[in-house]
MARVEX-569121 format. One record per residue (C-alpha): residue in one letter; x, y, z. Coordinates in steps of 0.1 Angstrom, whole numbers, padded with zeros to 4 digits, always signed. Last residue first. Layout:
% MARVEX-569121
AXYZ
...
This chain:
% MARVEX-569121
X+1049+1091+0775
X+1069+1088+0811
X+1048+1103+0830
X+1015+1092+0814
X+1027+1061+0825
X+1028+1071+0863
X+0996+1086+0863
X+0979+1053+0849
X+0993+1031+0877
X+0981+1058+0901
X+0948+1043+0899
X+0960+1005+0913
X+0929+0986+0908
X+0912+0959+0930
X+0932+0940+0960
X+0895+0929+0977
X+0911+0903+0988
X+0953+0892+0976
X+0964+0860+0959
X+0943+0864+0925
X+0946+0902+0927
X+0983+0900+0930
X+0993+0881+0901
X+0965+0905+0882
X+0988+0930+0893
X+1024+0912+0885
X+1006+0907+0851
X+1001+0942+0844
X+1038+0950+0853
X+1047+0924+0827
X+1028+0941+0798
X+1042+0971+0810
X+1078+0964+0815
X+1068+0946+0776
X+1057+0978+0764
X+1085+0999+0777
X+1115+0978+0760
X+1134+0958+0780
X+1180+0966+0785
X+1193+0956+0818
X+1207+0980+0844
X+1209+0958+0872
X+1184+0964+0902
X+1188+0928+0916
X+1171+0900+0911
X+1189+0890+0881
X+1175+0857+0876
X+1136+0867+0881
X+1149+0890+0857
X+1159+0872+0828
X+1132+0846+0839
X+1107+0874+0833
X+1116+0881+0799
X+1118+0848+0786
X+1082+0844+0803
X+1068+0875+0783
X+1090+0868+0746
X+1070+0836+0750
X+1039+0849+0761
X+1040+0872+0730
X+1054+0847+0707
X+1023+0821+0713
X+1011+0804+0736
X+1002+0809+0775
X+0968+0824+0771
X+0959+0844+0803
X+0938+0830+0833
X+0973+0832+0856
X+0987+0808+0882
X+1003+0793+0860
X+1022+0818+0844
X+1042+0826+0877
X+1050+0788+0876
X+1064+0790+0840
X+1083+0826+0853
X+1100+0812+0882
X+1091+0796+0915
X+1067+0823+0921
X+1064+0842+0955
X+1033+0835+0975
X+1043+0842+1012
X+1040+0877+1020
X+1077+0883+1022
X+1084+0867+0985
X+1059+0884+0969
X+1076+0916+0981
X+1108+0908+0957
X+1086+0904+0923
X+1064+0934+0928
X+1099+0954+0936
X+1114+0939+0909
X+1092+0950+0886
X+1094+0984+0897
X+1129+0989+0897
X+1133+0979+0863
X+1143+1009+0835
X+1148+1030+0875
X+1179+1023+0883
X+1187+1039+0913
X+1221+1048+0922
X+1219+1082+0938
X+1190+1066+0961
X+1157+1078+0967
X+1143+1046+0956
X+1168+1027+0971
X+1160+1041+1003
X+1120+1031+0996
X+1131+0993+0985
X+1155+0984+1019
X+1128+1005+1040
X+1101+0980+1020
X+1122+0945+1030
X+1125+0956+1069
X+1091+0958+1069
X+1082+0931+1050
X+1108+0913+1072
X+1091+0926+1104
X+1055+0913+1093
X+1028+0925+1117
X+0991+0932+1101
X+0972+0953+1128
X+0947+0971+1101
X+0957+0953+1065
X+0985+0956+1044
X+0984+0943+1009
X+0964+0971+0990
X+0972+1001+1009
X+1009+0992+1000
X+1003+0993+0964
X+0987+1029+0964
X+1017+1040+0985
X+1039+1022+0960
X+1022+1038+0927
X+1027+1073+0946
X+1065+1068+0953
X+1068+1052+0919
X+1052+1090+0908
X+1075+1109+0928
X+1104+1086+0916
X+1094+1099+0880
X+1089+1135+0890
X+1121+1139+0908
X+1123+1165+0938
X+1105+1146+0967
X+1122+1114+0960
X+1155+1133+0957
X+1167+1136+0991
X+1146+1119+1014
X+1155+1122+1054
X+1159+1091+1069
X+1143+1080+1102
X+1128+1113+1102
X+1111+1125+1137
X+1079+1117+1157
X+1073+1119+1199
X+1040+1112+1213
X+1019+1095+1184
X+0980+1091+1193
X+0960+1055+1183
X+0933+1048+1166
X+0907+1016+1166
X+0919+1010+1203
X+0918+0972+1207
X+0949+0977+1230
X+0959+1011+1234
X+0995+1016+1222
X+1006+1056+1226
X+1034+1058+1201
X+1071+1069+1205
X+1080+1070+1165
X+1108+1067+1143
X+1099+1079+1106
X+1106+1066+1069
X+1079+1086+1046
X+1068+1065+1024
X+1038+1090+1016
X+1037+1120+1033
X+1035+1121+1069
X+1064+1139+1083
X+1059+1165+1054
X+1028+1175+1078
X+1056+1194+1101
X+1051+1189+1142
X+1054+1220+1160
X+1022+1231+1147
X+1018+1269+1146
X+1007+1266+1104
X+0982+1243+1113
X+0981+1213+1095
X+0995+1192+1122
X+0969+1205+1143
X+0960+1169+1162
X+0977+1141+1149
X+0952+1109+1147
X+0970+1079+1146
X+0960+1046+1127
X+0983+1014+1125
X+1000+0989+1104
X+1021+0964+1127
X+1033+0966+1161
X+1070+0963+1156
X+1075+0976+1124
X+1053+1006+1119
X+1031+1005+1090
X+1017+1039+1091
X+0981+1051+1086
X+0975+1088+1093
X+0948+1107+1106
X+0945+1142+1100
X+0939+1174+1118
X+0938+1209+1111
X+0902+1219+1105
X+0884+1182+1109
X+0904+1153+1099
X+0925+1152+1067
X+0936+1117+1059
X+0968+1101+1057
X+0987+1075+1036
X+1010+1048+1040
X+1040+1061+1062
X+1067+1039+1072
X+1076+1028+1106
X+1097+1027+1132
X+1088+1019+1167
X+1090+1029+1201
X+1060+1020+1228
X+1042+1045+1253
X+1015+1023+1271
């Protein structure tokens, strides 16, 4: 059955000579698997830049029920990125997202408004007025919300963590987060790099405790040594 969607690309995989397979989240039937024959053949009518990470796409998809992967009849842009490809830093977010995304989302996993919430995130990623000091900590902070464990503020956030909670460096930590936890919006706002890095760190282990198998985020590392 030939169903339309939009949906947002994860990661691929090469298969065989000129094929891969390709995980996208798609918004109406959830994060799926679709094998695109030749793409990475250089006679392919279909371009592979279609399925690079975060990519935004609409898509006419074959649905097979219980089928393990699925094949894509008619792809195009959704929006077409204009500075995510072309700037190093929002390259490397773009990486730490895809890494992030793998993590949450599981095989059939539906959730419209996480959908909806990550195209909101990705266009303002590529967006003239992206603020970039802490767009990353509010974009752990924000998706917490659609998957159904977001803290109540920064004391509850703390709770549900195995760290030390005295002392000036949890304090300056908490103050820090309820700053921003206030803001909630991409504002510029003045934190130096080691604390968005402590706090970042505690958004992951945040996510470990509520999420299986969530593990480590390698690109985490790569994006720092960006910005050394």
């Amino acid at each position: 059955m030939l169903k339309k969607t939009s949906g947002i690309v994860i990661s691929y995989t090469k298969f065989r000579e000129t094929s891969i397979i390709a995980r996208i989240f798609t918004r109406n039937l959830g994060l799926k698997s679709y094998l695109v024959n030749g793409v990475r053949s250089h006679k392919s009518k279909t371009k592979m830049a279609h399925f690079q990470t975060l990519t935004l796409l609409d898509l006419v998809v074959y649905e097979k029920e219980n089928a393990n992967i699925n094949r894509i009849s008619e792809v195009k842009l959704s929006r077409a990125f204009h500075r995510i490809p072309f700037d190093f830093y929002r390259s490397g977010i773009g990486m730490f997202m895809g890494e992030f995304l793998g993590k949450i989302i599981f095989d059939n996993y539906q959730n419209e408004q996480l959908f909806d919430h990550l195209f909101e995130e990705i266009v303002a990623l590529d967006s003239e007025a992206f603020q970039p000091t802490v767009y990353l900590l509010l974009f752990l902070m924000k998706t917490s919300r659609f998957l159904g464990f977001e803290p109540a503020d920064a004391a509850d956030f703390y709770l549900q963590l195995p760290l030390d909670q005295s002392g000036k460096a949890y304090e300056d930590k908490r103050m820090n987060l309820d700053r921003l936890m206030v803001t909630t919006e991409a504002l510029p706002m003045a934190m130096p790099r080691k604390m968005r890095s402590a706090l970042i760190d505690d958004w992951l282990l945040f996510y470990k405790i509520h999420m299986e198998n969530f593990g480590e985020i390698r690109s985490l590392a790569v994006l720092r040594a960006m910005t050394q």
